[in-house]
N, C-alpha and C positions, 0 to 999 in steps of 0.2 A: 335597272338592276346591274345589268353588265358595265355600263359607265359609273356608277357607285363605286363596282369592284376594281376597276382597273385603277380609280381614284382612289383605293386605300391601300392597293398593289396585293389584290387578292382575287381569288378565281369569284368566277358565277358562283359556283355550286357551295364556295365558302362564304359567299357573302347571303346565299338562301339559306342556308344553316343555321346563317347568327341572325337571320331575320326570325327565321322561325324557334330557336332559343328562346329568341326574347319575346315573342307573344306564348309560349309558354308559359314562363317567367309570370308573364303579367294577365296570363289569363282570358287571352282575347285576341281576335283576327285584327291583326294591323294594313292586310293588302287584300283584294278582293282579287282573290285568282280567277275569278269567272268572265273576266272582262280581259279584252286585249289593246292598248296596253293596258298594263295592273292600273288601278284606281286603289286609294287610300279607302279605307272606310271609316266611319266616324272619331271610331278611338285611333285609328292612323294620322289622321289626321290634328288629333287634339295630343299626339305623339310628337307627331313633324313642328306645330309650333312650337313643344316646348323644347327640343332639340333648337329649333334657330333661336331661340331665348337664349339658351346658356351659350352658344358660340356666339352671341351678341353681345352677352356679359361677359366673354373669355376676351373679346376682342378690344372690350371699355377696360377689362381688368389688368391686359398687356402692354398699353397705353399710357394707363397712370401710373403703372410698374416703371413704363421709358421713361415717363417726368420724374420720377421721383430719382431713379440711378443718374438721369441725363442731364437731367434739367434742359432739357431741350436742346441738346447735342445730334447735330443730326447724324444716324447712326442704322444698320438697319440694311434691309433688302424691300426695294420694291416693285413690283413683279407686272409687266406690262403686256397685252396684247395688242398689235399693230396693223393694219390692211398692210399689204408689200411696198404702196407707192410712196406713203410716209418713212415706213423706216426705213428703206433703204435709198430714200434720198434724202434723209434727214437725221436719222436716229444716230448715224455713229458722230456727229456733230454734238448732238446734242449728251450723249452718252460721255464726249468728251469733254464737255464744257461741266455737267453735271458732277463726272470726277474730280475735276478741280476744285469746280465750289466743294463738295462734300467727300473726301477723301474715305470717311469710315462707313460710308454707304454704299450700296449696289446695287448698279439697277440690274434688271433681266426682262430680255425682252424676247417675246416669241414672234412671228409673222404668220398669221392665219387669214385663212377666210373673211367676211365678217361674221358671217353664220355661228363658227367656229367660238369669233371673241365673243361673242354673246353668251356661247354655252362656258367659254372659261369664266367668265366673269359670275357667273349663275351658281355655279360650283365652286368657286371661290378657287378657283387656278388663276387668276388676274385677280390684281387690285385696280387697275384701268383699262380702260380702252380706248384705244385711236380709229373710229371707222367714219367712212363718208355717209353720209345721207342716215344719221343716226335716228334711232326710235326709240323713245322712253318707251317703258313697257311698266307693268303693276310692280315689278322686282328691282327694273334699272330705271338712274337719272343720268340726265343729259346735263352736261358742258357744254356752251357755246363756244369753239375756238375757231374758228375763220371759215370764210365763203374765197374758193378760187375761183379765180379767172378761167376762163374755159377759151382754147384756142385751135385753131386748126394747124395739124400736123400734117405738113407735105417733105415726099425728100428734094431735094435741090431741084431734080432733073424735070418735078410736076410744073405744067401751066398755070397752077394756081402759087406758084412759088415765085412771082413776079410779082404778086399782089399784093397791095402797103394795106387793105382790108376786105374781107371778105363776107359777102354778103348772102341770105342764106337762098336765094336763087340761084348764086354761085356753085351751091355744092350739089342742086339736082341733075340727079344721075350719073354723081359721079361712084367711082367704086371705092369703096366704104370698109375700114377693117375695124371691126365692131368686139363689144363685151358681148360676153353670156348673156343668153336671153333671162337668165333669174335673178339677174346684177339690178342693183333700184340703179347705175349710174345709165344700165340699157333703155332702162323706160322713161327714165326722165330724159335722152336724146330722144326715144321714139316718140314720145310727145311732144318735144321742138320742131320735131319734121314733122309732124302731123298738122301741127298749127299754123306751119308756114307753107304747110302743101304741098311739102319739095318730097323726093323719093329718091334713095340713093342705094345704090347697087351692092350688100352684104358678099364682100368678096373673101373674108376671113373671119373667125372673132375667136376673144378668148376669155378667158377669167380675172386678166390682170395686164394693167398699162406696160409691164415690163415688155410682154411677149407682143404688144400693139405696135410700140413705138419698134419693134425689132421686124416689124412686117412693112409697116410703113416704110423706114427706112432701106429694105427690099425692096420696094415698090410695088407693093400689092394694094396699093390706095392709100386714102388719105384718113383723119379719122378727125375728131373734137377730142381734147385732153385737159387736163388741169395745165397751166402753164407750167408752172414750179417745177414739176414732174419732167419736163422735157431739156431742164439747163445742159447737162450733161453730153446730149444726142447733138446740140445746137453749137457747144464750145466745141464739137468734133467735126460740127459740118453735114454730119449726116441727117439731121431736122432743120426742117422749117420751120418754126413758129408764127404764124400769120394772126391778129388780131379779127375778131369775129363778131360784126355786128349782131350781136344779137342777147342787148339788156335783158340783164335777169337771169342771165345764164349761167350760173355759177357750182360749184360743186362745194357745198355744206360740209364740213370736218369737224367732229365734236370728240368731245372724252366724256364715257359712260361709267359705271360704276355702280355697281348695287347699291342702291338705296338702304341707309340708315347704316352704313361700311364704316366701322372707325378707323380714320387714317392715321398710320403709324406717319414719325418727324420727316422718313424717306419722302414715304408719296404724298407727303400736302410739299415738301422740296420741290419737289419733280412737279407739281403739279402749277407749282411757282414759276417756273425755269418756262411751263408752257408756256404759260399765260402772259408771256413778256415777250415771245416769239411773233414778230409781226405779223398783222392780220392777214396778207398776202402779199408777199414781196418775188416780185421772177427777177431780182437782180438786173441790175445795166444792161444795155446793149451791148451785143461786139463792138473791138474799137472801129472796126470798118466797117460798121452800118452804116453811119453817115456816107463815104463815100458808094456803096452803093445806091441808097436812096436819092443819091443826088445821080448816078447814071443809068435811074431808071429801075436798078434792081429790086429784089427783094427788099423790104424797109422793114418787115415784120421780124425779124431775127432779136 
């Protein structure tokens, strides 16, 4: 209820009001107050379908309105939600390229949780999403768009930053600066360690690679990362990127979207623009890997 009201920019106590209007109106309990949280009851429920009917048919009806003014002019606003390490190592590229193809479009893009994109996209505050380790659910469908590379992050100064690849006996007990324990990227490493047996020493963690690769690069341990994600740390010097034996490691990135969503000419554009983005590219070596690698140094940069 209170996330309903905030979504139409109206209080709780306004948006209990015109709930309870309208089963006056029509004669019957639409929410079963006896329960915590509210449950729909029958006629709620056979309520809530036909409301997503007509915003199903408002959304075919504003669609064929675009063909018909546009003739498929792409034109338009379409509204995106992002995990942090995509769009901000990626999105204002891509926001800039998309301006150029499509001049009379806008994108907008928010940076959430994933938890977050899920509930935008549920409510119709997103027309996509961008998260790792995506899950179709009864509401949302999945986009397959790339599996990364997964690499270890050491700063210059670490012992394992001599090493052209890294094995994963290499990284028992060392100290470890880790995601949230309720991140799917936490459990899919804690089940790489478990499988290979190794244990490694949780010296930090956080919610997001930004705040990882900014500990790392302190020196509060070393951690596994998307490659892609660390160009930046690595053209400064202050990352490693070392190569990580260990097939199959990859970190899954999809675009979600409510199921049966009609996309206005913006986001099937944008959805274009993704889909032509290489499946996982971490860019050339520095020009002086070579001669490190030839005296011994780091070769994994």
């Amino acid at each position: 209820m209170s996330r309903g009201a905030l979504h139409c920019g109206i209080s709780q106590s306004a948006a209990s009001q015109q709930i309870q209007e309208l089963e006056r109106r029509l004669g019957t309990q639409l929410l079963d107050r006896s329960t915590r949280p509210l449950e729909l009851t029958a006629a709620g429920k056979l309520y809530y379908d036909f409301c997503r009917d007509v915003l199903r048919r408002h959304e075919r009806f504003l669609l064929e309105l675009e063909k018909l003014k546009g003739e498929g002019r792409v034109e338009g606003t379409v509204r995106v939600a992002s995990i942090y390490s995509v769009g901000l190592s990626e999105m204002s590229r891509l926001q800039e390229e998309y301006s150029e193809r499509f001049p009379r479009a806008h994108l907008h893009v928010d940076y959430l949780r994933p938890d977050k994109i899920y509930e935008a996209l549920l409510s119709d505050e997103a027309d996509l999403g961008l998260v790792s380790y995506p899950v179709a659910t009864r509401d949302l469908a999945i986009i397959p768009w790339r599996e990364e590379e997964m690499r270890v992050a050491a700063p210059p100064s670490h012992p394992l930053a001599s090493h052209s690849i890294i094995y994963p006996e290499d990284l028992d007990g060392q100290d470890f600066v880790g995601f949230d324990e309720d991140l799917s990227i936490r459990r899919e490493l804690d089940r790489f360690f478990r499988d290979k047996g190794i244990e490694v020493r949780i010296s930090m963690q956080f919610d997001n690679i930004q705040m990882i690769k900014e500990a790392v690069a302190l020196g509060s341990g070393i951690s596994i990362l998307p490659a892609r994600t660390m160009q930046a740390e690595i053209a400064q010097g202050r990352l490693i990127s070392i190569p990580l034996h260990a097939p199959g490691l990859v970190r899954p990135v999809g675009i979600v979207h409510r199921k049966r969503k009609q996309f206005n000419f913006a986001t099937k554009a944008f959805l274009d623009l993704l889909k032509e983005q290489p499946p996982d590219h971490i860019g050339p070596p520095p020009a002086h890997s070579a001669e490190l690698e030839a005296s011994g140094g780091p070769a994994g940069l």
